[in-house]
ZAMAR-659251 format. One record per residue (C-alpha): residue in three letters; x, y, z. Coordinates in steps of 0.1 Angstrom, whole numbers, padded with zeros to 4 digits, always signed. Example, Ala and Ser with C-alpha at 12.3 -4.5 7.8 and 13.67 -1.06 7.14 Angstrom:
BEGIN
ala+0123-0045+0078ser+0137-0011+0071
***
This chain:
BEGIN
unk+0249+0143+0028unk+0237+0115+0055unk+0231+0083+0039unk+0191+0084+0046unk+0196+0115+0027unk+0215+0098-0003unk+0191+0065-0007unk+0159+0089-0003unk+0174+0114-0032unk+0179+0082-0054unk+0145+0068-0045unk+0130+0106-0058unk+0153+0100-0090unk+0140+0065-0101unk+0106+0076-0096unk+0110+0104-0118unk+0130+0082-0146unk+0105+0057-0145unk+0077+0082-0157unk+0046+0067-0170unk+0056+0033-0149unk+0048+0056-0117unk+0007+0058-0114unk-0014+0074-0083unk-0028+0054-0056unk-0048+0057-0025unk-0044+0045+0005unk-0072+0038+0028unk-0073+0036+0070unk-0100+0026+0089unk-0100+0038+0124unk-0127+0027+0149unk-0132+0059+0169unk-0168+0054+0191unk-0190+0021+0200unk-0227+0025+0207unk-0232-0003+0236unk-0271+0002+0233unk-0267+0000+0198unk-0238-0021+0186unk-0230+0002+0163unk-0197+0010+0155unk-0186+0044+0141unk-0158+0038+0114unk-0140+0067+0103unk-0119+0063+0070unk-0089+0086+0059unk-0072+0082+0025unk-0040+0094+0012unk-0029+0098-0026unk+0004+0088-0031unk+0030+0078-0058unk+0031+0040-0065unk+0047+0014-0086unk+0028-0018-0089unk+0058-0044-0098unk+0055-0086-0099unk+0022-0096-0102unk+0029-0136-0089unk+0010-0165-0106unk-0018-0177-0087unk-0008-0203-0064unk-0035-0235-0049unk-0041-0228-0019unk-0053-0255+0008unk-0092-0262+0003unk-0079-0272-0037unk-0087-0236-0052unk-0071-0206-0064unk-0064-0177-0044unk-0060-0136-0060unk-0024-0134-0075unk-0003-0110-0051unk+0011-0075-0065unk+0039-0058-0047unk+0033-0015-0043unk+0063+0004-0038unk+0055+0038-0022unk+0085+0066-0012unk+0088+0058+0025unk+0087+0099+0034unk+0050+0096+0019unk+0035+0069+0037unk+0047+0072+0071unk+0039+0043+0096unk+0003+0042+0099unk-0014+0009+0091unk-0032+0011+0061unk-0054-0018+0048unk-0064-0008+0016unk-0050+0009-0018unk-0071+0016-0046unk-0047+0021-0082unk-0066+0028-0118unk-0098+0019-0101unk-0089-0017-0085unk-0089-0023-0049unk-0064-0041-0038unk-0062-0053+0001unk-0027-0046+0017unk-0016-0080+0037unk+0019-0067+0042unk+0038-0036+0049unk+0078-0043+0049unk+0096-0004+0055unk+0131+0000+0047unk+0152+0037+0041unk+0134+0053+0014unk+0112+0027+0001unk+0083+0010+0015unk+0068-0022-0002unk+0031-0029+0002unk+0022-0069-0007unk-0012-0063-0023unk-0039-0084-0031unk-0070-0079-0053
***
């Protein structure tokens, strides 16, 4: 067994231990696909994709530099064989959308630094 093949087996087996922790999510693309120069319209097409998520470590809400408080930020972890490497700028989980600043990738696990 390859070691891509070990670390994505024990990705699969903590996501199935950790049960009711793991909840669905969608991501959301926007790809621009036509422009109108008459117009100035542009079309916006939108894909989504349900995957399994874990929402871990909400941070506390940090000052930002105008004196107020900025959204605290929530990491997503995703299976990396499920989200592939499109750029995805939203995920919606339970209802709450949450705006994806950050995509880091690594063997097996991909972590999604969420805001919302």
């Amino acid at each position: 067994m390859s070691l891509v093949s070990t670390i994505e087996a024990a990705v699969e087996k903590a996501f199935t231990s950790l049960g009711d922790l793991v909840k669905k999510g969608t991501l959301e693309k926007e790809e621009y696909s036509s422009f109108d120069f008459l117009t100035g319209q542009t079309t916006v097409d939108t894909s989504t994709k349900v995957v399994d998520i874990i929402l871990t470590e909400v941070t506390s809400k940090e000052k930002d530099g105008m004196d107020s408080y900025s959204a605290p930020q929530s990491q997503v972890l995703v299976k990396t064989k499920d989200i592939g490497f499109s750029r995805y700028t939203r995920i919606t989980i339970q209802g709450i959308e949450y705006r994806i600043e950050e995509i880091k990738q690594y063997e097996g696990i991909t972590v999604l630094l969420v805001r919302g």
